[in-house]
C-alpha positions as a printed Julia matrix, in Angstrom:
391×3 Matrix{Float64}:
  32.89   34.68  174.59
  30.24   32.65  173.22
  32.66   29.35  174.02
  33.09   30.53  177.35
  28.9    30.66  177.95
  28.42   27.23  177.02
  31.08   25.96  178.85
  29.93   27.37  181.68
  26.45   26.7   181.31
  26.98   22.89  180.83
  29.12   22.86  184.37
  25.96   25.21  186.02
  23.45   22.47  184.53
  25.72   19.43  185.56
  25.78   20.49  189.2
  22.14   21.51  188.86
  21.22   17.64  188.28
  23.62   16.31  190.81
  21.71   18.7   192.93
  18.76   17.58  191.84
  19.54   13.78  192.54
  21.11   14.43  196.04
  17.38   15.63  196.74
  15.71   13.04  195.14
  17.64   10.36  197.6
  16.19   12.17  200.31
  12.97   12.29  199.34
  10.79   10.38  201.09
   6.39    9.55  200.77
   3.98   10.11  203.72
   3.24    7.4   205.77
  -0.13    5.23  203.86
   1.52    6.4   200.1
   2.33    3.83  198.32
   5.22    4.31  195.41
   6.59    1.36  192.75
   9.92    2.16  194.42
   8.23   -0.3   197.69
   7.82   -2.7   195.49
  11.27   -2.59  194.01
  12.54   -1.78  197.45
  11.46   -5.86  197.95
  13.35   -6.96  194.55
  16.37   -5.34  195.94
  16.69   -7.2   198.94
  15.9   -10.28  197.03
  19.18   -9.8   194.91
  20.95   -9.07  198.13
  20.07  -12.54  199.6
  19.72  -14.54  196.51
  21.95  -12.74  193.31
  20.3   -11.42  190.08
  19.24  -14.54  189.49
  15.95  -14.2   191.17
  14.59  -10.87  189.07
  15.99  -11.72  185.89
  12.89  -13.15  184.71
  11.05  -10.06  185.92
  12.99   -8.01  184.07
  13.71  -10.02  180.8
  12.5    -7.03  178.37
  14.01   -4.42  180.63
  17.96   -5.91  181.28
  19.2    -2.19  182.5
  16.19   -2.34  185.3
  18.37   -5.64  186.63
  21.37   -4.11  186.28
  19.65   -0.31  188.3
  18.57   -2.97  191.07
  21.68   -5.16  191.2
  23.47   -1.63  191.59
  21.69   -0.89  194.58
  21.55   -3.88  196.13
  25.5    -3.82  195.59
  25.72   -0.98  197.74
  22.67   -2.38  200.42
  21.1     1.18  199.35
  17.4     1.18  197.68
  17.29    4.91  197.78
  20.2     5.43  195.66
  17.52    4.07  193.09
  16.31    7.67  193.21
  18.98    9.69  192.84
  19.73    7.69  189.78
  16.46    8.28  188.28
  16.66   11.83  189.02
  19.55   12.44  187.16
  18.69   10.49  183.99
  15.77   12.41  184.03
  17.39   15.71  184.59
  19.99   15.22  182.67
  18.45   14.21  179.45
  16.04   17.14  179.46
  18.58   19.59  180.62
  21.01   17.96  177.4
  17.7    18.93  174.85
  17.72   22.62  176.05
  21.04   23.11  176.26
  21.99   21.38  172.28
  19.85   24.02  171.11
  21.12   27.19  172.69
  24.57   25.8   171.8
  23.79   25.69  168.58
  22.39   28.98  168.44
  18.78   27.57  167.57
  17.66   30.17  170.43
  18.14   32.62  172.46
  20.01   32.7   175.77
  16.58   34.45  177.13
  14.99   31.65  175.41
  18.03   28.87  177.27
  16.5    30.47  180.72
  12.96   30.19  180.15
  13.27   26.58  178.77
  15.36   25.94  181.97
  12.71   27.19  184.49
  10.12   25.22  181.91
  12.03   22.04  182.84
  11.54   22.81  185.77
   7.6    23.68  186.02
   6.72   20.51  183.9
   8.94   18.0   185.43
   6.87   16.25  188.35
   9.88   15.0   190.01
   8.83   12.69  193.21
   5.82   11.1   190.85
   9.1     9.94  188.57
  11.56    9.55  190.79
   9.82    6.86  192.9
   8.36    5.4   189.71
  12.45    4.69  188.79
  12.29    3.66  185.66
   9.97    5.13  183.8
  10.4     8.85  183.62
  14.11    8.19  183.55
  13.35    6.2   180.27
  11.19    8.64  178.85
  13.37   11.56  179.45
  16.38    9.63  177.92
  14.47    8.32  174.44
  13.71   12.16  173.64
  16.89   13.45  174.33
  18.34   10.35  171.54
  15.29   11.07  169.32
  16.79   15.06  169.47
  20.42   13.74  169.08
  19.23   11.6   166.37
  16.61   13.94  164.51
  18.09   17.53  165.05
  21.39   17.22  166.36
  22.74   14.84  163.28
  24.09   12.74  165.76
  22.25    8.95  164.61
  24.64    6.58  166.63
  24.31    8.35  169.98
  20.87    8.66  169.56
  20.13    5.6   169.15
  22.36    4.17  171.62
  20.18    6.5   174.02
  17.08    5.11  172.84
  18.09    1.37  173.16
  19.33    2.27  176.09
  16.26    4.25  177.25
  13.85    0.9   175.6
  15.99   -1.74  178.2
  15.08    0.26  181.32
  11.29    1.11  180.69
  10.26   -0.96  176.97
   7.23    1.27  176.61
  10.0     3.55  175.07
  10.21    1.37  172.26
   7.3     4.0   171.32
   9.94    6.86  170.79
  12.07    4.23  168.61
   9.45    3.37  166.13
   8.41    6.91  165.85
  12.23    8.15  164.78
  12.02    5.27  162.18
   8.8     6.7   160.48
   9.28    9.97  160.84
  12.05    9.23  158.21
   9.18    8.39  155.55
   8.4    11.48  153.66
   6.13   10.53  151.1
   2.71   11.58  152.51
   0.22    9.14  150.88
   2.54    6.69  152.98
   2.54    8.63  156.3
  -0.91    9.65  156.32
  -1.79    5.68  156.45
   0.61    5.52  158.85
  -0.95    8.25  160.8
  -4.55    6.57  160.5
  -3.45    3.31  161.86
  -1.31    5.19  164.77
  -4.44    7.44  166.0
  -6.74    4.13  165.54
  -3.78    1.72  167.6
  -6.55    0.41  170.24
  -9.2    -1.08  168.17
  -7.14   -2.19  165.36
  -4.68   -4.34  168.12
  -7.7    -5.14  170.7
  -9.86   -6.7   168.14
  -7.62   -9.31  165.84
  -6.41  -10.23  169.7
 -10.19  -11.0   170.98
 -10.77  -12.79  167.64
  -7.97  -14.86  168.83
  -8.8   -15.34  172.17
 -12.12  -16.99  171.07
 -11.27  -19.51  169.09
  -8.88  -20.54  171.48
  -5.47  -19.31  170.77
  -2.36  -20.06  173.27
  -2.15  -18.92  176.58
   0.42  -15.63  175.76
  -2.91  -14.63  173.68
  -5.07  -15.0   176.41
  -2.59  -13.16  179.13
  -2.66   -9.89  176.53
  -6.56   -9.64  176.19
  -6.73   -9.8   179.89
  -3.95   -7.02  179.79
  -5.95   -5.24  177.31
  -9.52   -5.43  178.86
  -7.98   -3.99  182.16
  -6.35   -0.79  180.1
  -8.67   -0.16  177.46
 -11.93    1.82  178.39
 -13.78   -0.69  176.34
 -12.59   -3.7   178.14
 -14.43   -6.06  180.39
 -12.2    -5.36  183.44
 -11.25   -1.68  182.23
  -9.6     0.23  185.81
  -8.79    3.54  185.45
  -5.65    2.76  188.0
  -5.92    6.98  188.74
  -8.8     9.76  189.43
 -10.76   10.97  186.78
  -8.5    15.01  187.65
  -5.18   13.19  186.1
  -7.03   11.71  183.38
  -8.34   14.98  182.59
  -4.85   16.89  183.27
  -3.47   14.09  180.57
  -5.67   15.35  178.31
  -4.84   18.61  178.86
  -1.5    17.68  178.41
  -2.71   17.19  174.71
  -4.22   19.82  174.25
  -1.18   22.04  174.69
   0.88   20.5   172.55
  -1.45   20.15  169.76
  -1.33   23.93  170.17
   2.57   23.74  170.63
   2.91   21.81  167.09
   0.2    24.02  165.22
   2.71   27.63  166.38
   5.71   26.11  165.46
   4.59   25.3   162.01
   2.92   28.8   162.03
   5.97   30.37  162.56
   8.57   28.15  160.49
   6.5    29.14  157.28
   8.54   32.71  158.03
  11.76   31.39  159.05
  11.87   33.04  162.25
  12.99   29.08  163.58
  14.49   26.98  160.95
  12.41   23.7   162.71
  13.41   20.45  161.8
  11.05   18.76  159.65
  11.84   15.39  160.39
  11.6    16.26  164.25
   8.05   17.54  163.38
   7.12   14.52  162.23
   8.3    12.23  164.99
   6.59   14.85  167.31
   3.23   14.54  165.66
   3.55   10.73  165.88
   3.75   10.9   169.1
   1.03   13.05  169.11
  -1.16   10.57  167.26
   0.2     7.54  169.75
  -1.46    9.8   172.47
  -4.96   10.32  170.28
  -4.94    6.94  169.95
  -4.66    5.94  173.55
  -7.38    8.4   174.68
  -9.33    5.55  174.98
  -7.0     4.01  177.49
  -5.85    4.73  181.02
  -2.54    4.15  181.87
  -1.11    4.64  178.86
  -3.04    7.81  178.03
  -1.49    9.27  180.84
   2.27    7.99  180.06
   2.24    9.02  176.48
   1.02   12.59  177.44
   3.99   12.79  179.56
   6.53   11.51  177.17
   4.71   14.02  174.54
   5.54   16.89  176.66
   8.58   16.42  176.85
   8.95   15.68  173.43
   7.75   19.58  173.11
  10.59   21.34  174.76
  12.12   21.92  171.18
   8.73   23.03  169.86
   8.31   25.28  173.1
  11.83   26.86  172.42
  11.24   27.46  168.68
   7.08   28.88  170.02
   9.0    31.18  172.49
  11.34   32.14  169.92
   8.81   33.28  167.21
   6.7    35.18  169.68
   9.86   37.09  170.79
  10.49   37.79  167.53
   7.05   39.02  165.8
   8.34   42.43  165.19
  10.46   40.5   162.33
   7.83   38.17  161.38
   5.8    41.46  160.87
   8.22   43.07  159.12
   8.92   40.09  156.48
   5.21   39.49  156.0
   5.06   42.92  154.52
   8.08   42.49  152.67
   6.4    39.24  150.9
   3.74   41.02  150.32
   5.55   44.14  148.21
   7.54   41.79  146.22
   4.31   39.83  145.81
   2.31   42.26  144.1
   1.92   45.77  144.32
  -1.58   46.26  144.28
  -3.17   47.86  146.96
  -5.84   45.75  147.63
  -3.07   42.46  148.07
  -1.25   44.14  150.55
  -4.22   45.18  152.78
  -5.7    41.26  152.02
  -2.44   40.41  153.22
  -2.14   42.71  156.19
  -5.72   41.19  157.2
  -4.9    38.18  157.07
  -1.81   38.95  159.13
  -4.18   40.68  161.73
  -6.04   37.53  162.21
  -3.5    35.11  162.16
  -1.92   36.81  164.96
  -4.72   37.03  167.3
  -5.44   33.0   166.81
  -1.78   32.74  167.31
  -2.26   34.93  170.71
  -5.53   33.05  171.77
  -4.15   29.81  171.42
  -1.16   30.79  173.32
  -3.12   32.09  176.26
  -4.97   28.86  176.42
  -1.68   26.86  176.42
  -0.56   29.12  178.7
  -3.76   28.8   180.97
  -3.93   24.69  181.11
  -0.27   24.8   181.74
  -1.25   26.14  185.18
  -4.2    24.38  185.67
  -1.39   21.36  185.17
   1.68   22.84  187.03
  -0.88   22.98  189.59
  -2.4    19.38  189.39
   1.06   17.83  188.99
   2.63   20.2   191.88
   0.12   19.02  194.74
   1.83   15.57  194.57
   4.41   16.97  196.58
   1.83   17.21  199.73
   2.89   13.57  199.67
   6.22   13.6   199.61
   8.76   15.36  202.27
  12.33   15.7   202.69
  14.35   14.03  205.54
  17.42   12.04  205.89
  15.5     9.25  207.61
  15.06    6.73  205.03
  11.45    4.97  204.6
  12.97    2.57  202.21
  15.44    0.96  204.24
């Protein structure tokens, strides 16, 4: 029976994404919105008129954003550009929730609420016309999953390269799955210093270069630098101050994701994996770091969430199950000690830890609106209609 359920729920989630992508190709921006898919719209015609020759250069750290383009401009159709990135994105998220129902790490209530998560958090024509880069994302966490949960190291890390030559700031996710398989913690809490620290400790040996005259590749990443770091000379926020703050938000929640689903491993109620924990929290500490950035603040956040889904499941999970968390506290505590006055410590402590729990999910809960919303009035610029503005 069980066999029969996942069989069917990988077809229902296959068709969802090619669903999703035949939307994405016709989704199309208001008139004055400008999206990077105009600007690739212009590569694409290059490559029709003068071969993959002319973006290759463009493109030299990102070979499968040549190959996306060449593919489109093989079949004189930018748009299909979207639909591709629609169903990477999909797809690899949809691939996270659905390993661990299938291998009965949740609950099929918990499958369906993950599913309609996906859903919520997934700003679909912000990504799609990006192309690449929420596509990329999407892809490196599903490998890290493969790679870190699933037991699966060669496909996951096929993903990730993969994911790394389309958008290279996924190179992130890559280096993360490498330390998170350091386990001594004198080692990884150095690690963690220098991660949360990132932007002062790379923007000031590269200004100390700069002045005393270093090549012209130096020069070329301080500019880079002083136009994304806060503290730079030319610092542009590229963005309103509301999607700054919704990054943060972003966060927020899943700092308060992480600190649950360690809560609730301590009982067993989710047997999480450890070395996923890590990776997650360096992740985490790549997006404390570039708090003091723009861009990149806000494209970390984003890759962080969706780093979270497992957390979220395993969250979901425990709360469902509290009854049993409940009852196994108490058993601890009688095969602890029977003294009365351990067992009501205990119980207190129980009490307590339970309403944190509850208040921090409520908040989580709460800023995931306040985000949902943020993210969800994008699509005032967006519409659907078979008339292509791309053409």
């Amino acid at each position: 029976m069980f066999e029969r359920a996942r069989s069917l729920s990988a077809v229902v989630l296959l068709l969802f994404t090619l669903g999703m992508a035949v939307m994405a190709y016709y989704v199309q921006p208001v008139p004055g919105s400008y999206t990077d898919l105009e600007r690739i719209a212009t590569e694409v015609h290059l490559v029709e008129e003068h071969g993959v020759s002319q973006i290759a250069d463009l493109y030299a750290l990102n070979p499968l954003s040549t190959v996306l383009i060449a593919i489109a401009a093989g079949f004189h159709d930018v748009n299909l550009l979207k639909a591709i990135s629609a169903f990477l994105l999909y797809g690899a998220l949809f691939l996270v929730i659905y390993c661990e129902w299938a291998k009965k790490h949740i609950s099929r209530g918990i499958f369906l609420f993950m599913f309609v998560f996906v859903m919520i958090i997934v700003n679909m024509p912000g990504f799609v016309f990006g192309v690449r880069q929420g596509a990329s994302f999407a892809m490196a966490i599903a490998g890290a999953y493969l790679w870190l949960r699933n037991r699966q190291p060669i496909a996951g890390c096929v993903i990730i390269v993969a994911a790394t030559l389309l958008h290279f700031s996924s190179v992130v996710v890559l280096a993360a799955v490498l330390l998170s398989r350091i386990t001594r913690t004198g080692i990884l809490r150095v690690i963690y210093f220098f991660i949360a620290l990132y932007p002062l400790l790379t923007y000031v040996p590269v200004w100390v270069l700069a002045k005393i005259g270093a090549g012209s590749a130096v020069q070329i990443l301080l500019s880079k630098m002083n136009g994304y770091y806060m503290f730079g000379s030319n610092f542009e926020l590229f963005a309103s101050p509301l999607a700054q703050a919704t990054a943060a938000l972003r966060l927020c929640m899943c700092i308060g994701i992480v600190l649950l689903a360690r809560y609730y491993a301590r009982f067993n109620v989710q047997q999480t994996a450890q070395r996923y924990c890590r990776f997650f929290i360096i992740i985490m500490l790549v997006c404390v770091g570039s708090a003091l950035t723009g861009t990149p603040f806000r494209r970390f956040t984003s890759l962080a969430w969706y780093a979270a889904l497992p957390l979220v499941a395993w969250v979901m999970q425990g709360l469902i199950e509290r009854n049993q968390v409940n009852q196994r506290i108490g058993l601890q505590s009688q095969s602890n000690s029977s003294s009365f006055s351990v067992r009501v410590s205990n119980l207190y402590d129980q009490f307590i830890y339970s309403r944190v729990l509850y208040m921090i999910f409520i908040c989580i809960l709460f800023a995931l609106v306040v985000m949902s919303v943020y993210d969800w009035h994008s699509f005032t610029r967006f519409y659907i209609s078979a008339q292509q503005v791309y053409a």
